[in-house]
C-alpha positions in Angstrom: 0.9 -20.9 -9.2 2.7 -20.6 -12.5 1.1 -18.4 -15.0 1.8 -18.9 -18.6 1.2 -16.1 -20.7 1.2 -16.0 -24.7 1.6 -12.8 -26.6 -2.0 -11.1 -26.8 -3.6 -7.6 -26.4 -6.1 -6.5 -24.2 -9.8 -4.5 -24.8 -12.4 -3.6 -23.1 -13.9 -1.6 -20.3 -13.4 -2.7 -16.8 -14.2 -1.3 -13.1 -11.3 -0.6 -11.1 -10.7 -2.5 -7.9 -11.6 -1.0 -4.8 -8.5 1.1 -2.7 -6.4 -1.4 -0.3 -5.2 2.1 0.9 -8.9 3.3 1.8 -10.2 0.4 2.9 -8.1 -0.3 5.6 -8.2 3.3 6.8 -12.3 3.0 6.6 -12.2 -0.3 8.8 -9.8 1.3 11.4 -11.8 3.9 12.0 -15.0 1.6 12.0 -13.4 -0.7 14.4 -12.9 2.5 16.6 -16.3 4.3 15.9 -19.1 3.7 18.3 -21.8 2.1 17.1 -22.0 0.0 13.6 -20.4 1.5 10.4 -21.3 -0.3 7.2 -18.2 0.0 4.2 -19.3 -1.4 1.2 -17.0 -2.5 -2.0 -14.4 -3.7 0.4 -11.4 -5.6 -1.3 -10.4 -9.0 0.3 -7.5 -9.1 -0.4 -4.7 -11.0 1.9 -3.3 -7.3 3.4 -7.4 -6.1 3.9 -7.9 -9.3 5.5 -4.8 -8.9 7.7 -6.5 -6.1 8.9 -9.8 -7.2 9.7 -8.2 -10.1 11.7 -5.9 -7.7 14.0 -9.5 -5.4 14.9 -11.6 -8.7 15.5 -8.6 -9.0 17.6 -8.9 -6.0 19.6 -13.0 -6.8 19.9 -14.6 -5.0 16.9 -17.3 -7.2 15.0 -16.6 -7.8 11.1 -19.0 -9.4 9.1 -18.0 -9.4 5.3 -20.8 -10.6 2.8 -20.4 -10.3 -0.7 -17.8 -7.1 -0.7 -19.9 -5.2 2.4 -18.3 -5.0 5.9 -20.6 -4.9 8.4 -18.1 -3.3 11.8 -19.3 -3.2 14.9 -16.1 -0.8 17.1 -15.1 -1.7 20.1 -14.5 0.1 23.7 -11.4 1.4 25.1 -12.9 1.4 28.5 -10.9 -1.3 29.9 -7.1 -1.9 29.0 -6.0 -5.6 28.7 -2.6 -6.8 29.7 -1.4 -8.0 26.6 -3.2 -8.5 22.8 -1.6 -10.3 20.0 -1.4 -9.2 16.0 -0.9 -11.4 13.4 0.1 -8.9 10.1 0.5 -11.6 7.7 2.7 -9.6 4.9 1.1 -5.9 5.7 3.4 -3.7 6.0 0.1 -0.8 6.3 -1.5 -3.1 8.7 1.7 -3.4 11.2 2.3 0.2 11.0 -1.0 1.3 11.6 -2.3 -1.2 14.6 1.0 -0.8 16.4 -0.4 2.9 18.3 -3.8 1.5 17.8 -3.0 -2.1 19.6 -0.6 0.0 22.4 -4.3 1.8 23.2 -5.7 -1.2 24.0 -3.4 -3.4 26.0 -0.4 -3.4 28.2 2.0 -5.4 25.4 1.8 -6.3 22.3 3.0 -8.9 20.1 2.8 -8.1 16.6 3.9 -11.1 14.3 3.8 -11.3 9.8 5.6 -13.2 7.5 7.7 -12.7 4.2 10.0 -9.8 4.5 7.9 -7.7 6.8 9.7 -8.0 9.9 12.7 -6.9 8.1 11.1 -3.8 7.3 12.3 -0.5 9.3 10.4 0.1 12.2 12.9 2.4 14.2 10.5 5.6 13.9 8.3 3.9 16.2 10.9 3.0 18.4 13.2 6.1 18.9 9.5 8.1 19.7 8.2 5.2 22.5 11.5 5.4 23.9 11.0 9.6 24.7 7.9 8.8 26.2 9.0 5.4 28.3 7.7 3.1 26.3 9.3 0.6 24.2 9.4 -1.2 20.9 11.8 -4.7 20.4 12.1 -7.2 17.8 13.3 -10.5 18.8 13.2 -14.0 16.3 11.2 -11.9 14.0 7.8 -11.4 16.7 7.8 -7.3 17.3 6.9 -6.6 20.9 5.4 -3.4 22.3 4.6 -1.5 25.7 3.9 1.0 28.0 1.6 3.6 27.4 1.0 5.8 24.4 0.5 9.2 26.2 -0.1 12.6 24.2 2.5 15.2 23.2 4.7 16.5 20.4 5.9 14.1 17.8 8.9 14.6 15.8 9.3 12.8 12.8 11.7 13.6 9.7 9.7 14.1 6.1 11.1 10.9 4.8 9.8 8.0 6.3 7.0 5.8 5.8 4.0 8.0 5.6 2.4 4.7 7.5 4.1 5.8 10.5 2.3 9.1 10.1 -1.2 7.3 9.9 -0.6 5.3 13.0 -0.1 7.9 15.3 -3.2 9.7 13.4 -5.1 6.7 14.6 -4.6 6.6 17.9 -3.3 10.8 18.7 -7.1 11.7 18.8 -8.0 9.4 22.3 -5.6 10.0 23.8 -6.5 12.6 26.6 -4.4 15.6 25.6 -3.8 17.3 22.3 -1.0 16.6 20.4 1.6 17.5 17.6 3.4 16.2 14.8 6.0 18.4 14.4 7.7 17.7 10.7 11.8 18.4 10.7 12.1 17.8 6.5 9.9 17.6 3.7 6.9 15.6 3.9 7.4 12.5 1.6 4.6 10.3 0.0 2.2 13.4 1.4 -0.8 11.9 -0.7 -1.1 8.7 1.5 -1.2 11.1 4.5 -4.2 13.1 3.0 -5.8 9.9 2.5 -5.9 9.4 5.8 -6.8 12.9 6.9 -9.7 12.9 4.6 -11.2 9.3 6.0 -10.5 10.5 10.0 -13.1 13.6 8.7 -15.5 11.0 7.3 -15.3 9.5 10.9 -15.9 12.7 12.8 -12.0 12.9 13.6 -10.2 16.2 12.7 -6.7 16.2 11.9 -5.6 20.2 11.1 -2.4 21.0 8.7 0.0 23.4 10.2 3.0 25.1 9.5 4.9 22.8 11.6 3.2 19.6 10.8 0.0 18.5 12.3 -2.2 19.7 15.3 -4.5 16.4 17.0 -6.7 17.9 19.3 -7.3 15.2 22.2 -10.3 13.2 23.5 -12.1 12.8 20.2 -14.7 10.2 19.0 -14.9 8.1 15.9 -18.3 8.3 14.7 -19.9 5.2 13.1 -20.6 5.5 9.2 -21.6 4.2 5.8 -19.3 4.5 3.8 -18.3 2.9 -0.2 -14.6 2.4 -0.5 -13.5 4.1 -3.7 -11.6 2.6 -6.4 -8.1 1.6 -6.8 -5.7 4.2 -9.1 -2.5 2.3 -7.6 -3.9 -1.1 -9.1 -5.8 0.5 -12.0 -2.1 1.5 -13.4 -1.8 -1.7 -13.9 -4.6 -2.1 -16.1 -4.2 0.6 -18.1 -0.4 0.0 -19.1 -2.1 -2.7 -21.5 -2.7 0.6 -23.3 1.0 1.4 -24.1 1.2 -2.4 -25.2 -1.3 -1.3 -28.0 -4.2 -2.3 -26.1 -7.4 -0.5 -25.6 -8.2 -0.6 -22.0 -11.1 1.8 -20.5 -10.5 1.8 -16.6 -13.7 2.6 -15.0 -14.7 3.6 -10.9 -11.6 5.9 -10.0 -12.4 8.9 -8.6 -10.8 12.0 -10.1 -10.7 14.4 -7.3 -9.3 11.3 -5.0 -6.4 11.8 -2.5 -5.1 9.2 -3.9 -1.6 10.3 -5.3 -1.2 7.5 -7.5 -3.6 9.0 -9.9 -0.3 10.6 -11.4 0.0 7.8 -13.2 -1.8 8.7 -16.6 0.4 11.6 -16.5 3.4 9.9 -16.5 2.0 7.2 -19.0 1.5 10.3 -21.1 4.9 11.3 -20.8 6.1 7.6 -21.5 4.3 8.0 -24.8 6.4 10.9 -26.5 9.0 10.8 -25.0 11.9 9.6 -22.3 11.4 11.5 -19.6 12.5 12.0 -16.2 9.9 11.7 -13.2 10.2 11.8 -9.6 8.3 9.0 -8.3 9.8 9.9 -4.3 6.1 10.3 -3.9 4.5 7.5 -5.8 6.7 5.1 -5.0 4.2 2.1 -6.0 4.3 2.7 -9.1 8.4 2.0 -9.4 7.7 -1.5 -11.2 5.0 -0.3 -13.7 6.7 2.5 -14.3 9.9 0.6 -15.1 8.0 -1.7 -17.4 6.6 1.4 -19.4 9.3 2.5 -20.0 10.3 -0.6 -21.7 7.5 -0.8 -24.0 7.9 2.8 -25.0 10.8 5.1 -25.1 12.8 4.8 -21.8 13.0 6.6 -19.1 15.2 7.9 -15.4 13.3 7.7 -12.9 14.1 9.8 -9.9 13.4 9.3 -6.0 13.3 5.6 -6.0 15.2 4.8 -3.1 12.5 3.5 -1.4 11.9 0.7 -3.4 14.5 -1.2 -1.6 12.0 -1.2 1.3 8.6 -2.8 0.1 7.6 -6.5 -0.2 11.2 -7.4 -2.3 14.0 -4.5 -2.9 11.8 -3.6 -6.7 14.8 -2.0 -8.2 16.7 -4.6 -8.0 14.3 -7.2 -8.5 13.2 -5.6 -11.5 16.8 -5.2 -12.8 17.0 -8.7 -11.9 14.4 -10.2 -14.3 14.5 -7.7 -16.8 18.2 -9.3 -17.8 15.8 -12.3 -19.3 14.3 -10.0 -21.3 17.5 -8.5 -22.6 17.3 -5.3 -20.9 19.7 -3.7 -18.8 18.6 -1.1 -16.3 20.6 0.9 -14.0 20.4 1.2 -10.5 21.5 4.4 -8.8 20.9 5.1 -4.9 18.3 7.2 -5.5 17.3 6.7 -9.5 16.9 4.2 -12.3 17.8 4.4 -16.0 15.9 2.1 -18.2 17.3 2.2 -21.6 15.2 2.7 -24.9 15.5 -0.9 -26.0 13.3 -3.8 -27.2 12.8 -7.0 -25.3 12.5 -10.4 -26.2 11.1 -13.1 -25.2 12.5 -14.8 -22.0 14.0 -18.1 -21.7 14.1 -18.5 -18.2 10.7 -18.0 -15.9 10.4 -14.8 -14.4 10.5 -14.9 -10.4 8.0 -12.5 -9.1 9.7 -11.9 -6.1 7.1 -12.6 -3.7 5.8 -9.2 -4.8 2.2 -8.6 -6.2 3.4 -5.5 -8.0 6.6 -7.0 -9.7 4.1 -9.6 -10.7 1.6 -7.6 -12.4 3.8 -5.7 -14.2 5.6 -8.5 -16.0 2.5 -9.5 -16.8 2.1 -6.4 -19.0 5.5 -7.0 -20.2 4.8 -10.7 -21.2 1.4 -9.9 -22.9 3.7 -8.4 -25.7 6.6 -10.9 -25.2 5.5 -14.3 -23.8 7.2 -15.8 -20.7 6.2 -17.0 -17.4 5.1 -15.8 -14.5 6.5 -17.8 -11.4 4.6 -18.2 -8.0 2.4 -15.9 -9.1 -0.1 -16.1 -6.5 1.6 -13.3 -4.6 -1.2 -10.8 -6.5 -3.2 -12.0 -3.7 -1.8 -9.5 -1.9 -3.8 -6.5 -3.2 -5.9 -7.6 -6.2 -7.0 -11.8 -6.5 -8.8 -10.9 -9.5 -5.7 -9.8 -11.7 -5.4 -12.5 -13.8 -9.3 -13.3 -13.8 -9.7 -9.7 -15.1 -7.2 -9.7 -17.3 -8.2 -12.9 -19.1 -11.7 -11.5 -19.7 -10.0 -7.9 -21.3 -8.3 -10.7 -23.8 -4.8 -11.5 -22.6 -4.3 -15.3 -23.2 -2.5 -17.4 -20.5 -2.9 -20.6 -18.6 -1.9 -22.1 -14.9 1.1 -24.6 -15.0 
């Protein structure tokens, strides 16, 4: 799907769409809960719906009617031999199911498409391999086994905080306690209060320590009714209409949410008198709106941003890429990016979204101002299949080619 959009502004109020991050933490712990949990405002979106598939694979019961998910968990009284996960491009979704799917069965085979595969997995695989159990990748199918057994867990501050939610899954039934014992700095710590705060909602304590994390063993998920909250990682890209001289009013987004992405009006603030410098090592979501702000206002270096080279495209350079149609030139350091106070034009060349939902939402931002178009832009489906649908009725002007 080719989107063409033509220079317009966008007004209005809208509701923010509901947290991918949440939401697949809510149905993990509802698929493990016994009993039947009801989530309501659950996103189906193609990485929420990657995870409902791998749970009805392990035996939970998901009904979803009209945004409510109706999850019936399953038992771990018996193990299975072998179970089989198919990720899709969820890169939360292989993380998290791979100690949740090793509870369950003897092997696993975990399988995705895009660029997930290529995405490092060696945290799980240097911690099965203390404990006898193993981890391979082999034609792009990631296979697992052996069994997860309880203990101390060392992992260095900064990784993939979705490593750090996967063993926080699956730590608490096991039948002893368990630790994991930080060696640096906790990176992207937001993402792992997220999931803290959702194991509580569940009955499932997780305790902060000065070492890490204590999981005390042979817990139970309790079943719930729950409403996922909304999305401030997506909402971003709704309000950045604002700093195109829009007048945006993003409404359902908790305040007092874990979510670490709410940072993002502060930066935007920031953006707006200014170029400043802001760490994003903790936010690193917001890399591509962030770049694209910073376009439309004053510039900015933007520090911590190595691991954009790890997501659904490497964003730094894909943004460096595309932004050359625009007539900006960004540069890309090993762990920052300069983005020059300039003034883009309008492209002549179609903008490739990279197979990334968040590069393509934030050239849509950029092209409200400038024109251009948006190709294969169907990769929004990733986390919000509304986008465009929203956007239109806010007053941005576009059509499908």
């Amino acid at each position: 799907m080719n989107i063409s959009i033509t220079p317009s502004v966008a007004k209005g109020e809208i509701n923010a769409p509901a947290s991918k991050s949440v939401a697949h933490r809510l149905l993990i712990c509802a698929a493990l809960a016994e009993g039947t949990s009801i989530i309501e405002n659950i996103g189906t979106n193609d990485d929420v719906l990657a995870t409902v598939s791998c749970l009805e694979n392990l035996g939970a019961k998901i009904e979803i009617n009209q945004g409510v998910a109706k999850v019936t968990g399953v038992s771990l009284s018996q193990k299975e031999n072998s179970k089989s996960f198919d990720c899709n491009e969820s890169g939360s979704t292989l993380r998290f199911m791979i100690p949740v799917g090793m509870l369950f069965a003897e092997t696993c085979e975990f399988t995705g498409r895009g660029r997930l595969m290529e995405r490092p997995q060696n945290v799980y695989k240097d911690l099965f391999q203390e404990m006898d159990c193993y981890l391979s990748l082999n034609d792009n199918v990631l296979y697992t086994g052996g069994e997860l057994k309880s203990g101390a867990f060392k992992l260095t501050g900064d990784v993939s905080s979705q490593f750090f939610t996967g063993l926080m899954f699956a730590l608490p039934l096991l039948n002893g306690d368990s630790e994991i014992i930080l060696t640096t700095q906790l990176e992207s710590a937001p993402y792992v209060d997220i999931t803290i705060g959702v194991l509580k909602e569940f009955g499932v304590i997780v305790e902060k320590t000065d070492k890490g994390f204590y999981i005390k063993g042979n817990q139970k998920y309790k079943c719930r009714n729950l409403v996922t909250e909304g999305d401030w990682s997506n909402s971003a890209f709704l309000d950045a209409f604002n700093l195109a001289d829009g007048n945006v009013v993003v409404k359902g987004v908790n305040p007092e949410s874990y979510q670490g992405d709410k940072i993002y009006r502060e930066f935007y603030e920031k953006l707006s008198h200014g170029t400043p410098e802001l760490d994003i090592s903790q936010y690193p979501d917001l890399g591509p709106v962030l770049i694209v702000s910073a376009v439309l206002k004053n510039g900015a270096e933007l520090k911590g941003t190595n691991r954009l080279k790890i997501k659904e495209s490497d964003r730094g350079m894909a943004m460096a890429q595309e932004l050359e149609k625009f007539g900006v030139s960004i540069e890309i350091g090993d762990d920052y990016i300069i983005i020059p106070d300039t003034v883009p034009h309008t492209p002549t060349e179609e903008i490739d979204c990279h197979n990334d939902h968040r590069i393509a939402m934030s050239f849509a931002v950029l092209c409200s101002v400038t024109g251009g178009i948006l190709k294969d832009a169907q990769c929004v489906n990733k986390s919000y299949p509304d986008f465009f649908k929203d956007i239109k009725n806010l007053g941005i002007q576009y059509k499908i080619i």
